[in-house]
C-alpha positions as CSV (number, residue, x, y, z in Angstrom):
1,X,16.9,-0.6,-10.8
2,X,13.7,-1.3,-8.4
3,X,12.1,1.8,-7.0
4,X,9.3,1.3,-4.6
5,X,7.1,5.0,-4.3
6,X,5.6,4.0,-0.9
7,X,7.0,2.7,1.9
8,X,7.7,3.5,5.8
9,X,10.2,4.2,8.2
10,X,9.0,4.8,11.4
11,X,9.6,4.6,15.6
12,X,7.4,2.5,18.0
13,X,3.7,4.1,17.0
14,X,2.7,4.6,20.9
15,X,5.6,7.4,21.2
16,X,5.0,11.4,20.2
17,X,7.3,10.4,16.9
18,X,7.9,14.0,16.4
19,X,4.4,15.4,17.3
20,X,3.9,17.6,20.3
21,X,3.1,15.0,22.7
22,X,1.9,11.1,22.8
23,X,-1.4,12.2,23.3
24,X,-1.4,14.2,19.8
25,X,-0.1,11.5,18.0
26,X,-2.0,9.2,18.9
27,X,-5.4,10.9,18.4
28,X,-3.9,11.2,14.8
29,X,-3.6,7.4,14.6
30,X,-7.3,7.0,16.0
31,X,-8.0,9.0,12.9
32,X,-6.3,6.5,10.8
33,X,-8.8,4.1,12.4
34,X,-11.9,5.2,11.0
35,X,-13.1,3.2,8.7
36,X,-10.3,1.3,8.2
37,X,-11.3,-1.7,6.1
38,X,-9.4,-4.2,8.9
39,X,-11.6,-6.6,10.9
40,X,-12.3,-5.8,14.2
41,X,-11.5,-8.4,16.6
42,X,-11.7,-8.6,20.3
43,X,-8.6,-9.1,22.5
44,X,-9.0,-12.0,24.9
45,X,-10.0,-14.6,22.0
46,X,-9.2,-12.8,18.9
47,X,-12.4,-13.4,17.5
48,X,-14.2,-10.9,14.5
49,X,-16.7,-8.7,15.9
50,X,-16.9,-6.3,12.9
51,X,-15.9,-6.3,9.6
52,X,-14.3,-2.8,10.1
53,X,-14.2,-0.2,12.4
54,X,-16.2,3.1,11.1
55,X,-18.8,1.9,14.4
56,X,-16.4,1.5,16.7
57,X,-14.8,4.9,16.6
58,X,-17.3,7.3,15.7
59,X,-16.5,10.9,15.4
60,X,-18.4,13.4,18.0
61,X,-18.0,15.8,16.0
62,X,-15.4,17.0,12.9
63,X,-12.9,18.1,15.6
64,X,-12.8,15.5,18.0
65,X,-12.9,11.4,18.2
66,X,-14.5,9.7,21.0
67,X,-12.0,9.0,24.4
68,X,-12.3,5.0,24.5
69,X,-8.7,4.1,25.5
70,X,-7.3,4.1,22.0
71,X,-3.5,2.9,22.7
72,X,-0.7,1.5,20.6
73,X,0.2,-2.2,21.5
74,X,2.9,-4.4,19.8
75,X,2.5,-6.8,16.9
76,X,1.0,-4.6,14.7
77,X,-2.2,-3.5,17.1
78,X,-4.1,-1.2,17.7
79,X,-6.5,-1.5,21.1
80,X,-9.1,0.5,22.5
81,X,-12.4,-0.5,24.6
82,X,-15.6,-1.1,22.9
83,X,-18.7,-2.1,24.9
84,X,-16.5,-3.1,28.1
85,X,-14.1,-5.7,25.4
86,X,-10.8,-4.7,24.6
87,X,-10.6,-5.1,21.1
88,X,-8.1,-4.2,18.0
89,X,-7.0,-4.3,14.7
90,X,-4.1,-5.2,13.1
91,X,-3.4,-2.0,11.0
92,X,0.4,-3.5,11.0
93,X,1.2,-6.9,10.2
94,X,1.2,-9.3,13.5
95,X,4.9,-9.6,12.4
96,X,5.9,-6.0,12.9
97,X,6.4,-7.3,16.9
98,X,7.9,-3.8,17.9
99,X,5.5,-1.8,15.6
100,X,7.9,0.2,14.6
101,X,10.3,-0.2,11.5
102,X,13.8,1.2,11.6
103,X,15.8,2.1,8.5
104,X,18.2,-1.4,9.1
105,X,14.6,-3.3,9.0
106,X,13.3,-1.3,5.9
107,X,16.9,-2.7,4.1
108,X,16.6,-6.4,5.2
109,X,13.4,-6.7,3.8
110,X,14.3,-4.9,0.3
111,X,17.7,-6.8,-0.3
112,X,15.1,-9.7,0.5
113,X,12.6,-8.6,-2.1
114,X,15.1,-7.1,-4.5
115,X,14.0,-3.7,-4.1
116,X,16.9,-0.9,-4.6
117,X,15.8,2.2,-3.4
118,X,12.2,3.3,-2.2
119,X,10.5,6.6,-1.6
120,X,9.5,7.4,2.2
121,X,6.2,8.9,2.2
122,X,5.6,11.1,5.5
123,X,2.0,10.6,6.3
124,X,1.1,12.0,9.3
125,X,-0.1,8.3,11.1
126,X,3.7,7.6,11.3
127,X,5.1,11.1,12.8
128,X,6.4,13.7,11.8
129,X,10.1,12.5,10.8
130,X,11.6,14.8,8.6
131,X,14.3,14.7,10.7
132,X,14.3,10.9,10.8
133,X,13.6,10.6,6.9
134,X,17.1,12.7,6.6
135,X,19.4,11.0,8.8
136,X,18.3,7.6,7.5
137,X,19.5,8.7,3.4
138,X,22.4,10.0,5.1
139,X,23.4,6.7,7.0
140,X,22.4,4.7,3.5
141,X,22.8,6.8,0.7
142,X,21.3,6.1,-2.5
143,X,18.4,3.7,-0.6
144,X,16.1,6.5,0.8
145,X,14.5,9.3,-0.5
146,X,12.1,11.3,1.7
147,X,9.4,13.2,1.3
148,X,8.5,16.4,3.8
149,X,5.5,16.9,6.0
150,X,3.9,20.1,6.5
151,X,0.6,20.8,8.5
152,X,-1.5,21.3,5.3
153,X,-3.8,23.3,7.6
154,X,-1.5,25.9,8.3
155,X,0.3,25.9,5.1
156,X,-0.2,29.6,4.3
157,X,1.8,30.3,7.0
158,X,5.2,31.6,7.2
159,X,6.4,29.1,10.1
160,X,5.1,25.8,7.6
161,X,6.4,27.5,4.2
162,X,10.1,28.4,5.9
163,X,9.5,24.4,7.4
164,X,8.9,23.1,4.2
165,X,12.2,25.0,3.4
166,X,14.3,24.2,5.8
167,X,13.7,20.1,5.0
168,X,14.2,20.6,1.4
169,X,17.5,23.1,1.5
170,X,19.2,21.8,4.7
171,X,18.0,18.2,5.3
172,X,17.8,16.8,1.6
173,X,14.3,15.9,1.4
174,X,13.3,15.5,-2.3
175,X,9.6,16.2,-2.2
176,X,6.3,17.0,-0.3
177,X,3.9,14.1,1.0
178,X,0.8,16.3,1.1
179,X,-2.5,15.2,2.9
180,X,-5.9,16.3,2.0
181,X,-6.9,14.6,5.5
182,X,-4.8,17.0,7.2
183,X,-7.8,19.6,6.7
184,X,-10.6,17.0,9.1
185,X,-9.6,19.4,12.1
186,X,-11.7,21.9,10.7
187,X,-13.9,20.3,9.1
188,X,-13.1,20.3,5.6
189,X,-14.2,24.0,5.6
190,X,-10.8,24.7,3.6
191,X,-8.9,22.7,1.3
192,X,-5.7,22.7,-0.7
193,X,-7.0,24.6,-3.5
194,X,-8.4,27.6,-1.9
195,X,-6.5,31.0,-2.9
196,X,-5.4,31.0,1.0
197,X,-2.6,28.7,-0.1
198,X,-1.0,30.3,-3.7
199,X,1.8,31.7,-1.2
200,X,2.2,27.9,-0.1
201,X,1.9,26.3,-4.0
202,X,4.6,28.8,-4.7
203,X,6.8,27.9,-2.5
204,X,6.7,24.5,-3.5
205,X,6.9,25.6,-7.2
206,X,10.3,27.3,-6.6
207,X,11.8,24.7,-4.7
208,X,10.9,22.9,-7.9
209,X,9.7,19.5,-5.8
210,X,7.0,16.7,-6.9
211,X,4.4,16.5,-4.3
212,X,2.8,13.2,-3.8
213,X,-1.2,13.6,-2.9
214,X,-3.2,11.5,-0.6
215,X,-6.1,12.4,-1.7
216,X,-8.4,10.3,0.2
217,X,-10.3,12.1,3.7
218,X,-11.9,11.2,6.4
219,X,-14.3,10.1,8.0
220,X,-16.6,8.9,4.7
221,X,-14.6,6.9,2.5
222,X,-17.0,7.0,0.1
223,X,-16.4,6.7,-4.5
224,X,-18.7,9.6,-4.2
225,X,-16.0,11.2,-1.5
226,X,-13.3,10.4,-3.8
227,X,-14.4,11.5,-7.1
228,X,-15.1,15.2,-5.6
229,X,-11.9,15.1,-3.8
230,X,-10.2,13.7,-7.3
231,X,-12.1,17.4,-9.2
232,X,-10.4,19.7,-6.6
233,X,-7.1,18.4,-7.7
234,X,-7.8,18.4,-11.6
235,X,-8.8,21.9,-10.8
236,X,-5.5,22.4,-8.7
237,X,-3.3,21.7,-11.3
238,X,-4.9,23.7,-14.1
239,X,-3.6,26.3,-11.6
240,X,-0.6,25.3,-10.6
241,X,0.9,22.9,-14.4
242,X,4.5,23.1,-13.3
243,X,4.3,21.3,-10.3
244,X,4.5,17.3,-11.0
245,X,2.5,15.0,-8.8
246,X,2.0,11.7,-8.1
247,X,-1.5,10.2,-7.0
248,X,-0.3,8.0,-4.2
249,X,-2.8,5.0,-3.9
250,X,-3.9,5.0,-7.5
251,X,-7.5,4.5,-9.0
252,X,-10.1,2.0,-7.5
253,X,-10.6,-0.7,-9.9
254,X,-14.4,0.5,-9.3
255,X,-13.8,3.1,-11.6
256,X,-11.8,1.1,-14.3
257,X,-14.4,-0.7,-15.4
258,X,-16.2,0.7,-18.6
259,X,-16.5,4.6,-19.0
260,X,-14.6,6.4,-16.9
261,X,-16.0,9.3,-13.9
262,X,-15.4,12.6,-15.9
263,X,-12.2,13.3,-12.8
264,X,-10.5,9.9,-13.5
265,X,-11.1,10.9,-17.2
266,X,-9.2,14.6,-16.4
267,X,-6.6,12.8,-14.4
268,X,-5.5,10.0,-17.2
269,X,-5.2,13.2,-19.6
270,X,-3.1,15.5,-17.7
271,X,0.5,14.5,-17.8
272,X,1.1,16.1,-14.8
273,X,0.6,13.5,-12.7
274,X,2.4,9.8,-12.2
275,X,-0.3,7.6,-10.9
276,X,0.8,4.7,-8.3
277,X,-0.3,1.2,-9.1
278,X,-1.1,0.1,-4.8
279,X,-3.2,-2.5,-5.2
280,X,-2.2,-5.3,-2.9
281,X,-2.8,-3.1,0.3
282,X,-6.8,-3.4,-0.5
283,X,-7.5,-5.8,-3.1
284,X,-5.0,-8.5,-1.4
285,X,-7.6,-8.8,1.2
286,X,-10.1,-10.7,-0.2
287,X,-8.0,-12.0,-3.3
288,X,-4.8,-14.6,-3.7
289,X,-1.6,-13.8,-4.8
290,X,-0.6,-13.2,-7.7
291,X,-4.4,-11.2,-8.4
292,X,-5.4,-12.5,-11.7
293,X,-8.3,-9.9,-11.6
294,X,-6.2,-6.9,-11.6
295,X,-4.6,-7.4,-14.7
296,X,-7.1,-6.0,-17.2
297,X,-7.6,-3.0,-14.5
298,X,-3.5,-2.5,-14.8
299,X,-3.6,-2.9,-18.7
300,X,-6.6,-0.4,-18.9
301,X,-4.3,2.4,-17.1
302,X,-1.2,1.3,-19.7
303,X,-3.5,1.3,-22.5
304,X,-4.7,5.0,-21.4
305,X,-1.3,6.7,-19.6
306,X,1.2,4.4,-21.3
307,X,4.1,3.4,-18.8
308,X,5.6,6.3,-18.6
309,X,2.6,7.4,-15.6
310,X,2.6,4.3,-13.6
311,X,4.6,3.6,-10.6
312,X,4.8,0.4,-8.7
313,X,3.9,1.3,-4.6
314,X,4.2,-1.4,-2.1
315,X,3.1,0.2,1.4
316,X,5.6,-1.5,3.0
317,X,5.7,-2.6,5.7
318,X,1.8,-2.5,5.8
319,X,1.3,-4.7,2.8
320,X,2.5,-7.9,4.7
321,X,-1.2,-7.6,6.2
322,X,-1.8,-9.5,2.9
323,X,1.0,-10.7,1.3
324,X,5.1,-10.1,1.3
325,X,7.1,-7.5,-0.1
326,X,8.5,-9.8,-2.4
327,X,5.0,-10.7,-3.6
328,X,3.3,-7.1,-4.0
329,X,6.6,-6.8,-6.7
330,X,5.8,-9.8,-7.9
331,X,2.4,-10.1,-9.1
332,X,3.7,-7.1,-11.4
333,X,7.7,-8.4,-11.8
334,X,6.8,-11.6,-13.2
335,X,3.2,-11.9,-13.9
336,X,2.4,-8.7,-15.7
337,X,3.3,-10.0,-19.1
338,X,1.6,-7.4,-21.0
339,X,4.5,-5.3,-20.2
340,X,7.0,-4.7,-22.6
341,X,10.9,-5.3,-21.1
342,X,11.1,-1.7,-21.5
343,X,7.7,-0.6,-19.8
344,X,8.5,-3.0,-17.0
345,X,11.5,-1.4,-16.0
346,X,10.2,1.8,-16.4
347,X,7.3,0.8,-14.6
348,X,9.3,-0.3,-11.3
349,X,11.6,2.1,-10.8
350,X,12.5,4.3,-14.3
351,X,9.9,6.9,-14.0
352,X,10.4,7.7,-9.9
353,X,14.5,8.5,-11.2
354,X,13.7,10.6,-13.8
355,X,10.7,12.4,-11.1
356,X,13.9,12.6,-9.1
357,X,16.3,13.6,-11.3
358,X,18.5,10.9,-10.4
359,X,20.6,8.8,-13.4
């Protein structure tokens, strides 16, 4: 049984997909943007202007991103004007023609891969698709499980508690996708561990639901950025122990190599958390299948967590910017050796069932 933890279902991006309006959603995507490690290229030649984008979408200010035309084009681009050049990035694959990827799409490319059933994370780039999440496990049971969205913003509220609710009790969802980005609007003036949210943490508590963390902000994706983002959550779960998580994205092999940050450290010990092993989605830029390199920074998590922490992530259908779904399986499937049979399987799908409570 082949469990992927991250992967996407979503309508054509240039729609509202569930937000108020077109306009919202997309200045969420522009978000996305920032500093997105893609090349930058212009439109009429396709050639690289910039290695990435953090200069060609600055923020004004923590509440607001710069009006330059940002739309939503098809094969996997995104377009907006820069110094009179339309220009882009392919945050999608080119292949993604419609950018968008339906459930029946999703399903052609796992029977393809040999994948059996994945986990839909809800981050908020996509929509916001509970709804969508829902009817897709219901038209193919036993493939999907979704995860809920909430405005983590607002989250002490009654309206996004009796949400997060309604999409666990009445649609089926089977745990939270939670976004420490989601607090840029205000300027990071908040977070998710302040006592404002114990009413929220308690709700998820008694619907008794993993939460999966993207822990990662905006604008300044910096290790620095990370690590102090990575101590709010160790101190997080001292608080709240009885809510199991899973660090979507994993560790940066930046920190796997000799001792580790004193948050990584805290993070390996705490059983708490399942930690994703994502690495093709980065590291497949710059490196060829099947990534010799990463195998001591794997074995350095399964010599510290053992396999019973790690979960293999794709990003599908994102990851095809680098390689296929069949191959960000595979450079685990049948090159990580160092795996017992056992590990292996508990590794790529064993650990999500039991998170699940599935047999």
């Amino acid at each position: 049984m082949i469990v992927d933890s991250h992967a996407h279902i979503f309508p054509f991006l240039g729609t509202p997909a569930g937000f108020p309006s077109q306009a919202e959603h997309l200045r969420v995507l522009q978000l996305y943007m920032v500093g997105h490690g893609q090349p930058v290229r212009r439109l009429r030649d396709h050639a690289i202007v910039r290695e990435h984008t953090l200069a060609d979408l600055p923020l004004t200010s923590p509440a607001c991103l710069h009006d330059v035309g940002f739309h939503v084009e098809e094969n996997g681009r995104f377009v907006w004007r820069h110094q009179g050049e339309d220009v882009y990035i392919h945050f999608m694959p080119p292949s993604l023609q419609l950018n968008a990827s339906t459930p029946e799409y999703l399903l052609a490319e796992m029977a393809y891969a040999g994948v059996d059933t994945v986990v839909l994370q809800n981050a908020h780039l996509y929509g916001r698709l509970n709804e969508t999440f829902a009817a897709a496990a219901a038209c193919y049971p036993g493939k999907f499980i979704g995860l809920a969205e909430v405005d983590e913003l607002n989250a002490d509220t009654p309206a996004e508690q009796s949400k997060l609710r309604v999409a666990v009790k009445e649609l089926g969802l089977k745990g939270l996708y939670y976004a420490n980005r989601g607090f840029f609007p205000a300027g990071y003036r908040q977070g998710f561990d302040d006592s404002r949210f114990d009413a929220f943490w308690d709700s998820v508590r008694a619907l008794r639901i993993p939460v999966f963390w993207e822990i990662l902000g905006v604008p300044d994706h910096t290790p620095e950025n990370f690590l102090r983002a990575l101590d709010r959550l160790n101190n997080w779960a001292e608080r709240n122990p009885e809510i199991p998580s899973v660090l979507t994205h994993g560790i940066s092999p930046e920190f796997l190599n000799g001792n580790l940050p004193e948050p990584v450290e805290r993070l390996f010990a705490n059983d708490q958390f399942l930690i994703e092993l994502l690495y093709p989605i980065s590291w497949g830029r710059e490196h060829d299948y099947p990534y010799p390199e990463l195998r001591p920074i794997i074995q350095e998590q399964y010599r510290r967590v053992g396999a019973g922490r790690l979960v293999w992530g794709s990003d599908m259908p994102n990851v095809e910017r680098n390689c296929t779904y069949r191959q960000s399986l595979d450079y685990l499937r049948r090159y990580g050796d160092f795996l017992s049979p056992t590990d292996r399987e508990r590794l790529l799908g064993g650990n999500l069932m039991t998170l699940f409570g599935q047999p």
